[in-house]
C-alpha positions, 0 to 999 in steps of 0.5 A, spaced: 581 526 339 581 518 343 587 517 339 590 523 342 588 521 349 591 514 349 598 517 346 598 522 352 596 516 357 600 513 354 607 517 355 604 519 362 605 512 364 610 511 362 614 517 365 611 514 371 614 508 370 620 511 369 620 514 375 619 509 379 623 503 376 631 505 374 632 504 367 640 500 370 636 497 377 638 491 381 637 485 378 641 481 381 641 473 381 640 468 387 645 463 387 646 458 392 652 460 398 657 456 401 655 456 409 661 459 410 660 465 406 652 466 408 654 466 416 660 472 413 654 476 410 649 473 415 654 477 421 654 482 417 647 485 416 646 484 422 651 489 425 647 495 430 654 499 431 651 506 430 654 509 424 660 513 424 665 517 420 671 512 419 677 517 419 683 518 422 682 525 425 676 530 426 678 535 421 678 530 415 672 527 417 667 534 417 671 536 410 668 530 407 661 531 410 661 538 408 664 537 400 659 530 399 654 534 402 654 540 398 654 535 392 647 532 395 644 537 397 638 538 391 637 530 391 637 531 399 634 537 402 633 535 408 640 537 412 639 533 418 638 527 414 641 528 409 648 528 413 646 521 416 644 517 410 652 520 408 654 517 415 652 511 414 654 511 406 661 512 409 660 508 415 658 500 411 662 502 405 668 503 410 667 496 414 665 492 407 672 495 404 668 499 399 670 505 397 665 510 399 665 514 393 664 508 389 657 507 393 655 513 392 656 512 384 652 506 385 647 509 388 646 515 384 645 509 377 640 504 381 636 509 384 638 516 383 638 517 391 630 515 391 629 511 398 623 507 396 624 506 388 623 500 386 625 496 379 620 492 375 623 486 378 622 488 385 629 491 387 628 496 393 631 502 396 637 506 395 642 500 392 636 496 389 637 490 393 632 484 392 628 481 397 630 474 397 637 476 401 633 478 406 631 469 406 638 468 405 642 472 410 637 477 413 631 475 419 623 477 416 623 483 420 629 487 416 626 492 411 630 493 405 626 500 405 630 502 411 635 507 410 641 504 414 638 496 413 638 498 406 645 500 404 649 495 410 645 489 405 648 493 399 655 494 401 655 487 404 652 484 396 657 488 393 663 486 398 660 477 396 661 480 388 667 483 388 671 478 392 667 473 388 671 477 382 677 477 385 677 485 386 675 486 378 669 492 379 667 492 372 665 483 374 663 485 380 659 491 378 655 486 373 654 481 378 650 487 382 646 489 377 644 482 374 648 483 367 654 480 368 659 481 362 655 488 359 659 494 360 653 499 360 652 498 368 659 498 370 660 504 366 656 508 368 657 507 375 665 508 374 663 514 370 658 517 376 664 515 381 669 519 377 665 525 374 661 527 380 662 523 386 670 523 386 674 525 393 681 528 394 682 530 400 687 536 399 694 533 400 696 540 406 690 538 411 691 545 415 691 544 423 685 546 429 688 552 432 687 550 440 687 556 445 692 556 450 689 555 457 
C-alpha cells in the first residue's frame, strides 16, 4: 500500500513539475556585450511606444488579428487579452525584425503560452527569459512576468542571437534555448511556425466599400 502511494506522489510530482517547467525552456548563457551591443538592446527594452499592428493598411491588419486570434482562442479564452497580447506579439517582433509568426512558434515550444511559467533554471514568462538580462540591459523594477516587458526582452534577445549568427535561425534559436549546435530546439520551433502559426495573406486582399456622401 506505501509502495502504491509514493509511485502516485511520485508521478503527481512529476506532472506537476512538467507543467510548470517546459521540458524545451530558455536556458540561455550569460556572456559579456560589447558596450555598443548592450546600449542597442538597453535602447530597446526600454521602449514605452503602445503597441500596435504594423501593417500597410487597416484591413491586413485585422485579418491577421482575427486568423491568429482564432488559432489561440483555447490556450487564451480571454478575448480582450488575448487580442493585446497578439498586438504586442506582432508589434516587438516587427521592430526587432522577426517574423512575427516565428515568435509565436517560439512561444508555443518554451512556455506553451503560460504567462507565469518558469523552467527549472529559472527562465520566466511567455518566451522564458532569464533574469540576469534584466542586470544586463534591463532596471530592477522590469518584471520579466509582465506580458509586454516580457516579450520586448524576448524579441530583443532573439535579434542580439540571430545577428550574433548571422540570420541562420537554427544557430540562433540554439543560442536562445542554451543548447546551442542540438537540432531538438530549433526544430520544433520551426515545425510549430510552420504546421500551426504560419500566415499567408491571400494574394487578392479585397477592398472596403465607402458609402458615398
Amino acid at each position: 500500500m506505501k509502495k502504491a502511494f509514493f509511485f502516485l506522489f511520485a508521478l503527481l510530482l512529476a506532472g506537476l513539475c512538467a507543467w510548470s517547467a517546459p521540458s524545451f525552456a530558455g536556458n540561455q548563457k550569460e556572456e559579456p556585450l560589447a558596450n555598443s551591443v548592450k546600449a542597442l538592446m538597453q535602447k530597446s527594452v526600454s521602449d514605452l511606444a503602445a503597441p500596435r499592428l504594423l501593417f500597410d493598411n487597416e484591413l491586413s491588419a485585422q485579418q491577421w488579428l482575427q486568423d491568429m486570434s482564432a488559432r489561440l482562442a483555447k490556450r487564451m479564452p480571454d478575448a480582450q487579452y488575448r487580442e493585446d497580447f497578439l498586438k504586442s506579439v506582432h508589434y516587438e517582433a516587427t521592430r526587432a525584425g522577426l517574423d512575427p509568426q516565428l515568435v509565436l512558434g517560439l512561444i508555443h515550444v518554451e512556455s506553451g503560452f503560460k504567462k507565469y511559467a518558469v523552467s527549472s533554471v529559472g527562465a520566466r514568462g511567455y518566451m522564458q527569459v532569464m533574469p540576469f538580462w534584466v542586470k544586463s540591459i534591463g532596471v530592477n523594477e522590469h518584471n520579466l512576468f509582465d506580458m509586454r516587458l516580457n516579450l520586448r526582452y524576448g524579441c530583443t534577445i532573439l535579434r542580439h542571437y540571430l545577428d550574433i549568427e548571422r540570420g541562420d535561425y537554427y544557430r540562433a534559436l540554439g543560442r536562445y534555448n542554451g543548447s546551442l549546435g542540438k537540432p531538438d530546439y530549433p526544430n520544433l520551433v520551426v515545425g510549430a511556425w510552420r504546421n500551426h502559426w504560419h500566415y499567408a495573406p491571400a494574394l487578392d486582399t479585397p477592398k472596403l466599400n465607402v458609402a458615398s456622401q
